[in-house]
N, C-alpha and C positions, 0 to 999 in steps of 0.2 A: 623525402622522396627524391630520388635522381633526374637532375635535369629542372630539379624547380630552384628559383631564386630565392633564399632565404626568408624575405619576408613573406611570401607567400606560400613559404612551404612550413611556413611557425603555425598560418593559419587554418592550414590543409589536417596539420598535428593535431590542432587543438580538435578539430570538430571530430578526427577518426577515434579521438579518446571517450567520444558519447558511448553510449548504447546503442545498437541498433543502426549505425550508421559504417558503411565497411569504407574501403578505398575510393573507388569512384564516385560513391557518395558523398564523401569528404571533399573529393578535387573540385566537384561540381560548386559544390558550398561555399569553397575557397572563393572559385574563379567570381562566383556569383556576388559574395562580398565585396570584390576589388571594384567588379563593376559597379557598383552603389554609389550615388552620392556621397559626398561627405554628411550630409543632414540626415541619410538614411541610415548610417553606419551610426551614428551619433544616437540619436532614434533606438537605434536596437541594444548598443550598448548600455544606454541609459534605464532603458525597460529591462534589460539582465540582472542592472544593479539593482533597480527599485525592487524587483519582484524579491532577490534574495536578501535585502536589507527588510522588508515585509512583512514575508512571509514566516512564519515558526509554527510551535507545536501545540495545539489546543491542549488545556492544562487538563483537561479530564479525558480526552480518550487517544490522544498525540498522536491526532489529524492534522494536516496541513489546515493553517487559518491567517487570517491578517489579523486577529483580536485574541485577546484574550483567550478565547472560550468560542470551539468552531458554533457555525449555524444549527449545525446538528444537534451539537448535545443543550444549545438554549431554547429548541422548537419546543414548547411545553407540550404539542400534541402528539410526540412522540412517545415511544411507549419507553420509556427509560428503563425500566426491568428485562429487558431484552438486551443484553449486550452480543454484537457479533464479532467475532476476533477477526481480525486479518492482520496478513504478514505487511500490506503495504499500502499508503496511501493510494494509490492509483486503484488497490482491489475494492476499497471503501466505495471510489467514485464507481468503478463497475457495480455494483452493488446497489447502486444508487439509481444508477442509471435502468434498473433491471423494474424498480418500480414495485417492487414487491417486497423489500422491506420496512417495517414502521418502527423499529424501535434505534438504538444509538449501535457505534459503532467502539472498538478498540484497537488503534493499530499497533502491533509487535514490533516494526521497523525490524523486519527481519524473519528467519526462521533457527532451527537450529541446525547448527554442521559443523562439528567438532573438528573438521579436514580443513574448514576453513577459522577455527578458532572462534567459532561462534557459540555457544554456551547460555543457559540460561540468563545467567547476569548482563547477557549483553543488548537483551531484548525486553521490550516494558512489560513482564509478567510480573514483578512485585507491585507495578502499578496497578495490574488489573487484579490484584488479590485485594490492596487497598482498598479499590471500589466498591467490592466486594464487602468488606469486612464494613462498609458506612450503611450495610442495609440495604434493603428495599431489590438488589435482584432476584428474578426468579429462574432465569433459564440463560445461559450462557452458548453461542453458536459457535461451533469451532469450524470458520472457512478459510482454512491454510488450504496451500494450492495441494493439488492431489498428483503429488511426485513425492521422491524420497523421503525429502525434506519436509515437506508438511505434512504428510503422514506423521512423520516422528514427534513433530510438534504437536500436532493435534492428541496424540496418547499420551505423550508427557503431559501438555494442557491438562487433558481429562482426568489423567491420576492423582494431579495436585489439585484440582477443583471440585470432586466428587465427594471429599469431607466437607468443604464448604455449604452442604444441604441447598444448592442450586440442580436445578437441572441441566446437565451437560447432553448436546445434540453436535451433530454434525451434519453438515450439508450434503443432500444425499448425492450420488454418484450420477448426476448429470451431467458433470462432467466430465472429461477425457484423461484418460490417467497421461500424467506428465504433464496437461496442458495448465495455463494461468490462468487467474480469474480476469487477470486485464484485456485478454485477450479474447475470453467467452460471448455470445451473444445473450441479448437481453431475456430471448425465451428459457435459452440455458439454466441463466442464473437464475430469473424467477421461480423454478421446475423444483431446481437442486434446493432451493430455501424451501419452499412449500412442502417438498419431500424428505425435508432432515428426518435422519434416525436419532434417539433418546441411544447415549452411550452407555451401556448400562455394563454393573459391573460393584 
């Protein structure tokens, strides 16, 4: 930006490159850092590293986890025959947070959008065919966000899982067309699971 000093316009850079965070926001964050201690700058840098040397993909449904195998898919009280799809970790925790589901989750890390090069291959659906093919599910929930792009998802989904003798549902339309699950209220999303429709076809 014009008018900033180089090192703090490196730092002004980095933070407008998030999500969700525009220019003023960024400047605020910059200036806010300089003003920090050196122990506190130290401090937050060190918790950035730790958290992304940590953190990786639960081997069974590639949820964010520190182990192995998230909490989720090792709660034995869960109903493990219920898989719910989502496009992204954060939808998982919405999900979660909603209090109204009991079985595991699967995340896509993604949806699909050809415009942006995204395609099948690109998202963990041969992983969730895997699961799939070891037994034991019985109903599969398709909660991609209800825009373009999950739409598309969720009927591709349904067409390659409906041979698989599972039951495919979708989350019913408590939601707002366009809007994300991370952004839903908890009544919302408990509604939209309760009120899934059976994809039938």
């Amino acid at each position: 930006m014009a008018g900033l000093i180089k090192p703090l316009n490196n730092v002004y850079e980095q933070f407008r490159c998030l999500p969700g965070i525009g220019n003023k926001s960024a400047m605020r964050l910059a200036y806010h850092i300089i003003d920090m201690s050196d122990d506190e700058v130290r401090r937050l840098a060190d918790t950035l590293l730790q958290a992304k040397r940590e953190i990786r993909f639960c081997r069974e449904c590639f949820n964010l986890t520190d182990s192995d195998v998230c909490d989720v898919c090792r709660d034995g009280q869960r109903d493990h025959g219920i898989i719910c799809v989502v496009e992204q970790p954060q939808d998982a925790m919405a999900m979660e947070r909603s209090r109204g589901f009991a079985g595991v989750y699967h995340v896509l890390h993604g949806c699909l959008s050809p415009l942006d090069g995204i395609g099948p291959d690109e998202l963990r659906i041969k992983e969730l065919l895997l699961r799939l093919e070891r037994g034991g599910v019985k109903e599969v929930i398709l909660a991609t966000n209800s825009n373009v792009e999950g739409e598309a998802t969720a009927a591709y989904l349904a067409q390659l899982l409906r041979p698989q003798g599972v039951i495919v549902s979708r989350i019913a339309r408590g939601l707002p067309m366009g809007g994300d699950l991370e952004y839903a209220d908890e009544v919302t999303l408990a509604k939209a699971l309760e009120n899934r429709t059976r994809i039938s076809g």
